[in-house]
LOSEBA-178594 format. One record per residue (C-alpha): residue in one letter; chain; x, y, z. Coordinates in Angstrom, 1 decimal, padded with zeros to 4 digits. Example, Ala and Ser with C-alpha at 12.3 -4.5 7.8 and 13.67 -1.06 7.14 Angstrom:
% residues 2
res: A chain: A east: 012.3 north: -004.5 up: 007.8 $
res: S chain: A east: 013.7 north: -001.1 up: 007.1 $
***
This chain:
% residues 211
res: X chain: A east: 116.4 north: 107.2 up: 140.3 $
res: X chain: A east: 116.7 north: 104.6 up: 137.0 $
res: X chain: A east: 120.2 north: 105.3 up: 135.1 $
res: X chain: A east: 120.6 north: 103.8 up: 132.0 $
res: X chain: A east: 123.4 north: 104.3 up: 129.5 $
res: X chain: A east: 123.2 north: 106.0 up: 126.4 $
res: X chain: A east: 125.0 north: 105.4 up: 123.2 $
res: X chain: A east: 123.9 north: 109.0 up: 121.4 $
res: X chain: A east: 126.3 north: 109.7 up: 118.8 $
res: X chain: A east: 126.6 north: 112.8 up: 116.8 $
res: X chain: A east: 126.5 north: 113.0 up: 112.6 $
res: X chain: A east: 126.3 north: 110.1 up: 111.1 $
res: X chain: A east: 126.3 north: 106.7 up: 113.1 $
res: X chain: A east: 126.9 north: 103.4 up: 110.8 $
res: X chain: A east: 126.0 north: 099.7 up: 111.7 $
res: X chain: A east: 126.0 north: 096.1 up: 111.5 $
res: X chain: A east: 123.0 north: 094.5 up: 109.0 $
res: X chain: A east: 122.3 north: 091.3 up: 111.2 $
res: X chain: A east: 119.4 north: 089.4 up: 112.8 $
res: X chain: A east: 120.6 north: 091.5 up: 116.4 $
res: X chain: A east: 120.7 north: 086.8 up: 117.6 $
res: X chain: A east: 122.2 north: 088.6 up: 120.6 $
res: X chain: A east: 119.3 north: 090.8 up: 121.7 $
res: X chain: A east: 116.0 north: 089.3 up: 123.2 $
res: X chain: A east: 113.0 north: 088.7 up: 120.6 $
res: X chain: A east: 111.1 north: 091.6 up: 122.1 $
res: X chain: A east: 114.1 north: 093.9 up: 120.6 $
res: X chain: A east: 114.1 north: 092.8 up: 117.5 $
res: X chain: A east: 110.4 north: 092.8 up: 117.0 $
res: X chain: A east: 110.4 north: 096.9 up: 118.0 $
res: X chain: A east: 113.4 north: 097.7 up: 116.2 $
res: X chain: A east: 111.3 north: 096.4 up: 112.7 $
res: X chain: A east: 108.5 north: 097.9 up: 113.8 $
res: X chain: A east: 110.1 north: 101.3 up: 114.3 $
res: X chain: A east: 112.3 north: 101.7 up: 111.6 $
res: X chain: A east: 111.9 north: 104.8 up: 110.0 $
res: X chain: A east: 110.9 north: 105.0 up: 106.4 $
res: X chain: A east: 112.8 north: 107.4 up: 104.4 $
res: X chain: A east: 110.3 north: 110.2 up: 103.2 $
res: X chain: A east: 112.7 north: 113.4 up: 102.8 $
res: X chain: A east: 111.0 north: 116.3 up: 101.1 $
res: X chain: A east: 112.5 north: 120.0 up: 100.3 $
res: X chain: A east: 111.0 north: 121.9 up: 102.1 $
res: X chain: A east: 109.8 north: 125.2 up: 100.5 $
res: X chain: A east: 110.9 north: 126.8 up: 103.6 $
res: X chain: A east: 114.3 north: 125.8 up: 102.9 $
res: X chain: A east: 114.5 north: 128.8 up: 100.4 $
res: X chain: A east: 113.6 north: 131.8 up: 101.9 $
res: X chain: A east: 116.9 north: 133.1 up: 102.0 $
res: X chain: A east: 118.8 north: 136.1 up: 099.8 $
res: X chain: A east: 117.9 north: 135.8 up: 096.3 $
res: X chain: A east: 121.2 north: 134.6 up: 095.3 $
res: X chain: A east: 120.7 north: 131.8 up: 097.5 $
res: X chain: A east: 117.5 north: 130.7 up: 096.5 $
res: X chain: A east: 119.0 north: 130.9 up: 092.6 $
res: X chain: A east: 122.0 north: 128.6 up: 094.2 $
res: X chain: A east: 118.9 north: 126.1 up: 095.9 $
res: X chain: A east: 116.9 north: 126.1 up: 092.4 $
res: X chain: A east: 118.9 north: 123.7 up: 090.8 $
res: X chain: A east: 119.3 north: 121.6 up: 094.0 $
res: X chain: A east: 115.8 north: 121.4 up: 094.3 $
res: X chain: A east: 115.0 north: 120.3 up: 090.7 $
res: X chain: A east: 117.8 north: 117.8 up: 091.3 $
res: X chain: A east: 116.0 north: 116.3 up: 094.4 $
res: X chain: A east: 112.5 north: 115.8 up: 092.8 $
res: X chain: A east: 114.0 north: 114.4 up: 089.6 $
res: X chain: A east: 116.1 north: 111.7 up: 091.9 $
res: X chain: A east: 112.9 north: 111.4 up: 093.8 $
res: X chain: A east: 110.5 north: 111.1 up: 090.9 $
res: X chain: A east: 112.3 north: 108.0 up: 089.9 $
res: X chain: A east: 110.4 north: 104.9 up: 090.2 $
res: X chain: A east: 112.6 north: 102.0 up: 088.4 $
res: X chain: A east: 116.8 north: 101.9 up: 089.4 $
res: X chain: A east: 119.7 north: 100.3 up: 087.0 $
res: X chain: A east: 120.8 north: 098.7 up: 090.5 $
res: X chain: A east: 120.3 north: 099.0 up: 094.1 $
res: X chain: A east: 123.0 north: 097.7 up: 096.2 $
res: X chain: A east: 122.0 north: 096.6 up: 099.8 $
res: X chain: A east: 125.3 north: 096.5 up: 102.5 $
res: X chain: A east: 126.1 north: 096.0 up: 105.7 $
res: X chain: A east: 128.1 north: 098.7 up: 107.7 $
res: X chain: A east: 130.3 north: 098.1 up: 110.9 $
res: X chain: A east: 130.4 north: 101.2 up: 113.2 $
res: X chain: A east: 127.0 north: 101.1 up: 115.1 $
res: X chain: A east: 126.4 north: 098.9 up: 118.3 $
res: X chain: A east: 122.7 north: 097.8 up: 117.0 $
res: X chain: A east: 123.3 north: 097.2 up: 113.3 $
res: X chain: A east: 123.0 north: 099.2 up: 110.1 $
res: X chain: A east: 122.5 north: 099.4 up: 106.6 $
res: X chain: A east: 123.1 north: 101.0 up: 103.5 $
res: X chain: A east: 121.3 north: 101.5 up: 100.1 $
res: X chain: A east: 123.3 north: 102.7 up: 097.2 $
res: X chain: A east: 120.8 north: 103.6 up: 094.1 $
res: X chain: A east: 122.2 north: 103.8 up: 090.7 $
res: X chain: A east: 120.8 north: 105.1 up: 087.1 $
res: X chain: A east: 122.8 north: 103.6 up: 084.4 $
res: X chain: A east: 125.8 north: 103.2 up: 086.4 $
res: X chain: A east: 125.9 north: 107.0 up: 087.9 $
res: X chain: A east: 125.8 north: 106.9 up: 091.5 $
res: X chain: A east: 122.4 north: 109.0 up: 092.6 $
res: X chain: A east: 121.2 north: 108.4 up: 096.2 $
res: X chain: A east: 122.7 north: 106.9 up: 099.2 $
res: X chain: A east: 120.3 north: 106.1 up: 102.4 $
res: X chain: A east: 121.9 north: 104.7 up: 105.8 $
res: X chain: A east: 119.7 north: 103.6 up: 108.5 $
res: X chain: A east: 121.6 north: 102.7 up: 112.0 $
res: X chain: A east: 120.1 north: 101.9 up: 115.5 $
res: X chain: A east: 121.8 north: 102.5 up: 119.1 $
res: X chain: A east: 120.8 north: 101.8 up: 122.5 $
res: X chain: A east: 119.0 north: 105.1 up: 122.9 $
res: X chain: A east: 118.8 north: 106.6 up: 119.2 $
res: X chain: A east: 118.2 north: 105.7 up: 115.2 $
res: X chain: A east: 119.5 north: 107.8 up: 112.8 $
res: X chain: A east: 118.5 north: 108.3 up: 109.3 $
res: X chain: A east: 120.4 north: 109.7 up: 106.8 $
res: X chain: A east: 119.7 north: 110.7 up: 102.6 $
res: X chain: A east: 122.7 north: 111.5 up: 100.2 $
res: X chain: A east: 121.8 north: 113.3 up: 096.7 $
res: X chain: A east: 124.2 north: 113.0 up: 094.4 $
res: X chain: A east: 124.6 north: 115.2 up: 090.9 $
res: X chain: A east: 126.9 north: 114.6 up: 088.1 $
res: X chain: A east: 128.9 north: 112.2 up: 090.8 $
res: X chain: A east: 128.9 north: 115.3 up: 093.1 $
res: X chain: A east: 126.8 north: 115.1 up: 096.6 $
res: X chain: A east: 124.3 north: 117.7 up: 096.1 $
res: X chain: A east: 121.7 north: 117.6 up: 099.5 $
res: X chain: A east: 122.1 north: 115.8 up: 102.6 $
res: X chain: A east: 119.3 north: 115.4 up: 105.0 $
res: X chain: A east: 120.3 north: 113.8 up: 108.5 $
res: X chain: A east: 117.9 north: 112.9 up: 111.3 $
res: X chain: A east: 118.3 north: 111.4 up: 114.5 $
res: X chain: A east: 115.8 north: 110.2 up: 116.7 $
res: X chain: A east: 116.6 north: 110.0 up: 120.6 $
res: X chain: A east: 114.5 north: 107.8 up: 122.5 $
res: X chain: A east: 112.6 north: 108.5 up: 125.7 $
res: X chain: A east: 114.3 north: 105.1 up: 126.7 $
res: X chain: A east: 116.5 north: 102.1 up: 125.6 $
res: X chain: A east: 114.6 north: 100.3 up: 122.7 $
res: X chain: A east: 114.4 north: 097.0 up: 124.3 $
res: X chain: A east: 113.4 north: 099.4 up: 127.9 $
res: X chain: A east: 109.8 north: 097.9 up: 128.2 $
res: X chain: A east: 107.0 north: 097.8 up: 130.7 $
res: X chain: A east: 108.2 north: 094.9 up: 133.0 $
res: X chain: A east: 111.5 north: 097.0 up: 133.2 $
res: X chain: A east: 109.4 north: 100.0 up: 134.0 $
res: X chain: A east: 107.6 north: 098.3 up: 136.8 $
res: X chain: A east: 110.6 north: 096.8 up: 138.0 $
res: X chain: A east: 112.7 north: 100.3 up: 137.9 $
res: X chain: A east: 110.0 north: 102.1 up: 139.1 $
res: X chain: A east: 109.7 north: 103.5 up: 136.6 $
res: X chain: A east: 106.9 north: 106.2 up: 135.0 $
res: X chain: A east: 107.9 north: 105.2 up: 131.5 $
res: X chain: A east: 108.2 north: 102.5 up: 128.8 $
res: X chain: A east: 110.4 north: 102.9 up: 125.7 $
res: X chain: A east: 107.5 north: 104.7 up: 123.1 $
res: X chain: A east: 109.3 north: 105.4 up: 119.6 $
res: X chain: A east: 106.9 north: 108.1 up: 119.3 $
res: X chain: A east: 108.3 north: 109.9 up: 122.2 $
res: X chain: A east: 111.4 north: 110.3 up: 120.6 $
res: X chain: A east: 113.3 north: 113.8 up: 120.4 $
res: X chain: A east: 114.3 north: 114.6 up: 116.7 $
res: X chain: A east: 117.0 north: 116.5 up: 115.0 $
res: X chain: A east: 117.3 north: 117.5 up: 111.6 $
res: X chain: A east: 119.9 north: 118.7 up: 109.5 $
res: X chain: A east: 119.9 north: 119.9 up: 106.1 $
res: X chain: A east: 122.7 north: 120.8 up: 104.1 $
res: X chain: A east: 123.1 north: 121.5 up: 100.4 $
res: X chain: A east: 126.0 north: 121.9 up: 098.3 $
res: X chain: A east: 127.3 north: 123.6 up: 095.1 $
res: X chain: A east: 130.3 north: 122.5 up: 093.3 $
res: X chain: A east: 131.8 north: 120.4 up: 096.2 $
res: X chain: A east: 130.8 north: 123.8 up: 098.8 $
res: X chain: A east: 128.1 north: 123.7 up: 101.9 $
res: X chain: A east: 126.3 north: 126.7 up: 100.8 $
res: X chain: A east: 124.1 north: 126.2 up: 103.2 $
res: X chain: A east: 122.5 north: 124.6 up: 106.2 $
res: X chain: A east: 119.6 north: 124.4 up: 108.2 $
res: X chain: A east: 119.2 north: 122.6 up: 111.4 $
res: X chain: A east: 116.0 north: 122.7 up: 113.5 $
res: X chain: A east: 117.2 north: 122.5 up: 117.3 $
res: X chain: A east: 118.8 north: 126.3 up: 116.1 $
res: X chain: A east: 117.5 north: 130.1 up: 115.9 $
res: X chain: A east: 117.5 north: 129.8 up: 112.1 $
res: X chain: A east: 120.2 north: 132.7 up: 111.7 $
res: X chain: A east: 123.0 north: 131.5 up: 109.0 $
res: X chain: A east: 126.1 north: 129.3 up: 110.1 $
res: X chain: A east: 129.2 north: 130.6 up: 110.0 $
res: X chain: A east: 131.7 north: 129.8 up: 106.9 $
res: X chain: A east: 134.3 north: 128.3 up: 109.3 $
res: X chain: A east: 131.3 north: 125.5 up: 110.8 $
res: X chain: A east: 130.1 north: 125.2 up: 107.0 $
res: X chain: A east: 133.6 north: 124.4 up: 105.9 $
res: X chain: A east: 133.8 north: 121.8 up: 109.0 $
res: X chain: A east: 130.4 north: 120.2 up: 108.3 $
res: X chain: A east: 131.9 north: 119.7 up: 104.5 $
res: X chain: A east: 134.8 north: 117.8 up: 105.5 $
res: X chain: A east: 132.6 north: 115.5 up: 108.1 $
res: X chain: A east: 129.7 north: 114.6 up: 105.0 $
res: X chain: A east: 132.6 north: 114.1 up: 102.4 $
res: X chain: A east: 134.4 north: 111.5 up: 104.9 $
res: X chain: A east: 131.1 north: 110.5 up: 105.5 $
res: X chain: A east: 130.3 north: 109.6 up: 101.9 $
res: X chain: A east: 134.1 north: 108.4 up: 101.4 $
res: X chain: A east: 133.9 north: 105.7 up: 104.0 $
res: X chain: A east: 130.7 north: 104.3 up: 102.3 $
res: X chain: A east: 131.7 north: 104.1 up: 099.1 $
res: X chain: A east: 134.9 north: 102.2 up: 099.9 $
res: X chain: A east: 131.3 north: 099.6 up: 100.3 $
res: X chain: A east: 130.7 north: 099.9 up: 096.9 $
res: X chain: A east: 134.1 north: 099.9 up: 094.9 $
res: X chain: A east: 133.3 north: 100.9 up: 091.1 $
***
């Protein structure tokens, strides 16, 4: 039976922004070509909750299409991050000096992991997180299957994906979807743990951006 190693991480993994010199061409040639674009949308699934919720998700929602509506930024700011084996980046999008979206893209071995920070009045407002887990190592292709064996070459579009949602309200997780569960709410001690994670999150990549 073929073993290989996988690097999955959970929540956010950050990276290097290189040129990968280390990895064969092939590698670098299917990590460009897989990259996943960043096309978040709010789901109008998202609010079928209690009223009262859906009154909280309102103004969250307006905020997402207004950021996303935006077609010209003050500044973008490109960086390179330093926690993921295969290299990362962020983007940091600003309107007149207010901080308003944050996107991080990192690769591993087995996954790639895409993640979208919403920002109003300086406060994070909706996170969407996705991770995609490959069916094989990236750089796993058809001479290693034949050599291994094997019934199966790396195929991006094979990969399993996750998805996490969360939105927030005055620096609180209000609420959370994730589509691997049954759909029935978190529990306040998990929200309150998930809050802590995104806000360190966010903290160590603005210390990339000092204002």
């Amino acid at each position: 039976m073929l073993l290989f190693k996988s690097s999955f991480r959970s929540g956010i993994a950050l990276g290097l922004l290189c040129c990968f010199p280390a990895l064969p061409v092939f590698a670098q040639q299917q990590k460009k070509k897989n990259t996943v674009i960043a096309t978040a949308s709010f789901k109008e699934t998202d609010r079928n909750g209690p009223i009262e919720l859906d009154q909280m998700l309102h103004t969250i929602r307006a905020n997402f299409k207004r950021i996303n509506s935006m077609t010209k930024w003050t500044t973008v700011r490109n960086k390179a991050l330093d926690n993921s084996s295969e290299g990362g980046t962020a983007t940091f999008y600003y309107q007149q000096k207010r901080l308003e979206k944050i996107i991080t893209r990192a690769f591993g071995e087995m996954t790639q992991n895409l993640t979208e920070y919403y920002f109003l009045n300086g406060e994070i407002s909706f996170v969407l997180e996705r991770t995609y887990q490959y069916n094989r190592p990236y750089y796993y292709d058809v001479a290693a299957m034949k050599a291994n064996n094997d019934t199966a070459a790396f195929d991006f579009n094979q990969s399993e994906i996750e998805e996490t949602r969360s939105y927030f309200e005055q620096k609180k997780l209000i609420y959370q979807l994730n589509n691997q569960d049954c759909g029935a709410p978190f529990a306040s001690d998990y929200l309150d743990e998930e809050r802590i994670r995104i806000e360190s999150d966010i903290k160590t990549l603005l210390k990339y951006v000092p204002q």
